[in-house]
C-alpha positions in Angstrom: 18.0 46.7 -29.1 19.8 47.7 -26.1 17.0 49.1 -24.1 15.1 45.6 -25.3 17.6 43.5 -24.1 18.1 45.5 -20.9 14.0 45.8 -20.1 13.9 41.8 -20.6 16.8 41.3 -18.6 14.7 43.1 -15.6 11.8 41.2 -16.3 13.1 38.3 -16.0 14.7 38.8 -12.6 11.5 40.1 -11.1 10.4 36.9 -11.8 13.2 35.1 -10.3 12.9 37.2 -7.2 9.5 36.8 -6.9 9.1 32.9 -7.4 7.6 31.7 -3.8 9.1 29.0 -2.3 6.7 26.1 -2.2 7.8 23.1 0.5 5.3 20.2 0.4 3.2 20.0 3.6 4.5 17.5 6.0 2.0 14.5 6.1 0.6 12.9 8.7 -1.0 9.6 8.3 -4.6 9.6 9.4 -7.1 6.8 10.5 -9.3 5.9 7.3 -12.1 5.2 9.6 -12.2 7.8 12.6 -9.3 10.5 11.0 -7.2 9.6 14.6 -4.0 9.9 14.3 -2.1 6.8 13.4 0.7 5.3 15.3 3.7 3.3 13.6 4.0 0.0 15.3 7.0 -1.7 13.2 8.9 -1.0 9.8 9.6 -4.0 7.8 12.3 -3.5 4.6 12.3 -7.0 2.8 14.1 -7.8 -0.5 11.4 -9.8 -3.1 12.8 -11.8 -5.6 12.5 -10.3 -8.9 12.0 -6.9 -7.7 14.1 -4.0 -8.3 14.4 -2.1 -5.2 13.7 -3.3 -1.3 9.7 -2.9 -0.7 9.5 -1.6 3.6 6.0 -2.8 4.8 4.7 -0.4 7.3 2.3 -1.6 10.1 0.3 1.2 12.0 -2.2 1.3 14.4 -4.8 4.1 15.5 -4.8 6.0 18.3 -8.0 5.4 19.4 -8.5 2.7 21.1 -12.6 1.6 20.1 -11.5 2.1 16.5 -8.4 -0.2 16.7 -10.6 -3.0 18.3 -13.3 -2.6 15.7 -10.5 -2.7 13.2 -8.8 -5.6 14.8 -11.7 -7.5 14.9 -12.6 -7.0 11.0 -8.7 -8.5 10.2 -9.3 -11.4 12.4 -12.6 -12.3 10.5 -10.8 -11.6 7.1 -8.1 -13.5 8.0 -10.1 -16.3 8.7 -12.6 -16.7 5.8 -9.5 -16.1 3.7 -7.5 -19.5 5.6 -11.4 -21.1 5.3 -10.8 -20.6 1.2 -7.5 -22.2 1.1 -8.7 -24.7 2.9 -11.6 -25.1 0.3 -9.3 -24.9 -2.8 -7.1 -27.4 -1.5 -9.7 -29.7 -0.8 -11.1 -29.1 -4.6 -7.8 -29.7 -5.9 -7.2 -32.9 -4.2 -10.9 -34.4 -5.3 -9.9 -32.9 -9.4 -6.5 -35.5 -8.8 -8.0 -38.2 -7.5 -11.2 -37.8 -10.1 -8.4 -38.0 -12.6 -6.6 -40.6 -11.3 -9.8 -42.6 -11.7 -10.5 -41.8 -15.1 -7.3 -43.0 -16.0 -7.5 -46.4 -14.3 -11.6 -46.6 -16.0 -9.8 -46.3 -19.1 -7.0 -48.2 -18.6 
């Protein structure tokens, strides 16, 4: 039993001694588009109602130049057709109250 217990003893420190240390690769946050390198612009930590923890909203921009206008330009457009749709719905929801405004007064 003693030369058992000695022979796992050994085993098991080899393997302790020859566990590699593994360190996660230090990222670097890349351009979904081109793969440029991204540049942080401003790091926003805001506290949401409701929410746990503090959520920090991180704004980049890429370090080339063609990309970032092409990139700029696509936000402006999606910014716009998305204020163009809350322009719509609010539109719709004003004709549903008045349309039921005047159904009331019909039946009244």
């Amino acid at each position: 039993m003693k030369a058992g217990n000695l022979l796992l003893k050994t085993v098991f420190a080899i393997i302790k001694l020859t566990l590699p240390v593994i360190t996660p690769p230090v990222a670097i946050s890349r351009c979904s588009q081109c793969e440029s390198k991204l540049i942080i612009v401003k790091v926003e930590t805001e506290k949401i109602e409701n929410h746990r923890f503090p959520v920090t909203i991180t704004t980049y921009r890429c370090s080339n130049k063609a990309c970032q206008i092409e990139t700029d330009k696509r936000t402006a457009a999606r910014l716009k057709n998305r204020d163009m749709q809350e322009l719509a719905k609010q539109e719709r929801e004003k004709m549903r109250v008045e349309n039921m405004l005047l159904k009331k007064r019909a039946r009244a």
